[in-house]
N, C-alpha and C positions, 0 to 999 in steps of 0.2 A: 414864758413859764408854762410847763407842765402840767395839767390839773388832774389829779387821781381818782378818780370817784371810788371810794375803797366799799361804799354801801353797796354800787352796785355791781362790784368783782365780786362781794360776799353772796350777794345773789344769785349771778350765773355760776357759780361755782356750787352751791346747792342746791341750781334746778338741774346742772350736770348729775348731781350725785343724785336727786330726786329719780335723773331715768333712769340711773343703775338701778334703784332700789326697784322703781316698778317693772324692772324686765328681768329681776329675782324672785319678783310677786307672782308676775306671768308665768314664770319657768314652772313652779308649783301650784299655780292654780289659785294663788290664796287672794282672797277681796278682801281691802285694808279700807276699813274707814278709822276719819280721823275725827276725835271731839274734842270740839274747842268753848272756851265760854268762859266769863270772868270767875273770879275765885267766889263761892261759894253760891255758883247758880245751877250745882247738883248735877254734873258731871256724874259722880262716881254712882249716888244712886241711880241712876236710869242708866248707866254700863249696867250695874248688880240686876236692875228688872229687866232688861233686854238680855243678859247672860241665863237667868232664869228659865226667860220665855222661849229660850230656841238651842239652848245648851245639848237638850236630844236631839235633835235633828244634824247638830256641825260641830266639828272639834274645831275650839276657839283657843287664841291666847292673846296676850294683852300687853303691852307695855305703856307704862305710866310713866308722866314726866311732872315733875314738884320740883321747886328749890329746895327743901329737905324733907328728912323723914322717908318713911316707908310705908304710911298707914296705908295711901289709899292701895296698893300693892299688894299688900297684907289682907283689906275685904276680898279682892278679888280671891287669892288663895285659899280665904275660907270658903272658895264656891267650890275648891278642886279645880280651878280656872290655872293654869300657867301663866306667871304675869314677871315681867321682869321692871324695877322699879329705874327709874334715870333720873338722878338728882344732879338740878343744873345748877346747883347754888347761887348764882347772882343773875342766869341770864335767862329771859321772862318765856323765852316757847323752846320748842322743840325743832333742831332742826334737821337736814335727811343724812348727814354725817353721826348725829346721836342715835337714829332710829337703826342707820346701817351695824354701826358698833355692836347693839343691842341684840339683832337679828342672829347672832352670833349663841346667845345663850336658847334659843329655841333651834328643835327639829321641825325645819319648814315642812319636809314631804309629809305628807297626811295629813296636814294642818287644812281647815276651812276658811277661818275667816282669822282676822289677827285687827282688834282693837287698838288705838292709839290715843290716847288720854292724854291731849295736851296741856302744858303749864296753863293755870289760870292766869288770862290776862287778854282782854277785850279787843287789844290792838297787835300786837306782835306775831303773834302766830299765823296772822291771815298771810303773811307776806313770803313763808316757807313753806315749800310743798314739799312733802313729805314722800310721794311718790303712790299716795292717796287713789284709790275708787272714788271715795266717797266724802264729801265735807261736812258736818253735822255741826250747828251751831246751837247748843244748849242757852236759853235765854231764861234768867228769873223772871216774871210779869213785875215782881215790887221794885224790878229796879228802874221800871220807867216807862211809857211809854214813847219816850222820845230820843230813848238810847240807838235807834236806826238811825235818826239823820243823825245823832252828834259822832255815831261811832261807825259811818257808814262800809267803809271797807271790810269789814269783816262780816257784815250781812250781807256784801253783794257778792264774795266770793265764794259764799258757800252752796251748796245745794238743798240743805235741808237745816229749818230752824223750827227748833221742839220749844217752845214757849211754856216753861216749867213752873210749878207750883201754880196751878190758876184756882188751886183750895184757897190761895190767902187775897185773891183778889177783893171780898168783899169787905175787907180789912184795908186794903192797901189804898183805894182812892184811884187806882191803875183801870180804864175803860180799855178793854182785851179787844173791842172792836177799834179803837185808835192804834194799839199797838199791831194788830195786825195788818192795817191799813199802809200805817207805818214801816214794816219789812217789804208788802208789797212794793210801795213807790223804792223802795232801795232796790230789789230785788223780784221781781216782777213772777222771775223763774222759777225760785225756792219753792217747793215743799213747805208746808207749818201743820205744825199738830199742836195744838194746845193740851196738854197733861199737868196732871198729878201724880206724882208717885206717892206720895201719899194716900190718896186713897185710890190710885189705879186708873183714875178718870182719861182716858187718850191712849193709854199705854197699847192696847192693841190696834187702832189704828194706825200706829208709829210701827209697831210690828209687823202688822201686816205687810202696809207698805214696804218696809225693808227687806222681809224676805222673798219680795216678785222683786225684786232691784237690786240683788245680788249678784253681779256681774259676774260670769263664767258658771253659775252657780244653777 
């Protein structure tokens, strides 16, 4: 008997298409980061204060990935941001066949940097590379701080994890020195910026950082 492993032909099959995408990204010049983080850990606002913050300096665009709607797509466009929305209806990330298709409704030359808002969803998304600079893991503080070991894989792939809302920690019962402790031991390497977007608290050092780590840039 024959045994197919069909999970892992879906895989090489979209780290294949991953390098087309990043030797379209080289060809132009453009640094693609990608953000990931479960559904409602404020992805879109810290895109929207990060587009803010550096919007004079690089012409940005953005594609967004939801099982439906078009909202988050839609804030971006009230920035003047070019955003193109990908509604994957039943299936939980984005993968470099979705982003490649996508690529299609933007003019790459003259673009800078190109945003990637992936589906909310804690686990899925780590496993497809997009063809990515840069891996940005958006984290709520109230959702725990023990969601690194139970969710390990997607804290250890990335490069950079923004530990958002730390306004509501003194509510929440969440101790931000266990949680950070917490991504260390998964991820020794990452980057952490603990923020608010709420009241702004980290957002320029998240900035900062990002725009000396702008690759080709």
């Amino acid at each position: 008997m024959h045994i197919i492993d069909v999970n892992s032909q879906i895989l090489q099959e979209n780290t294949r298409l991953a390098e087309e995408n990043k030797k379209l990204f080289n060809k132009y010049g453009l640094h693609v980061t990608n953000f990931m983080s479960a559904p409602g850990a404020g992805k879109t606002t810290l895109l929207e204060e990060t587009i803010k913050k550096i919007s004079g300096n690089y012409k940005i665009s953005v594609i967004e990935g939801d099982l439906q709607t078009s909202i988050d797509s839609d804030r971006i466009k009230a920035l003047n941001i070019p955003s193109y929305q990908i509604t994957t209806g039943t299936v939980c990330h984005l993968d470099a066949r979705m982003v490649h298709n996508a690529l299609h409704n933007f003019h790459l030359e003259g673009n800078d940097l190109l945003f990637i808002e992936n589906v909310g969803n804690l686990v899925c998304p780590a496993d497809f590379e997009l063809g990515e600079n840069l891996k940005v893991m958006v984290f709520s503080v109230v959702e725990g701080a023990e969601k690194p070991k139970k969710y390990p894989v997607m804290f250890h792939k990335v490069d950079v994890v923004i530990l958002n809302k730390i306004d509501l920690i003194p509510y929440s019962g969440v101790s931000l020195e266990e949680l950070i402790n917490n991504v260390r031991e998964v991820n020794p390497e990452a980057k952490i910026f603990p923020v608010s977007c709420k009241t702004g608290e980290g957002i320029d050092d998240w900035i900062s950082w990002f725009s000396q780590n702008i690759k080709g840039k």
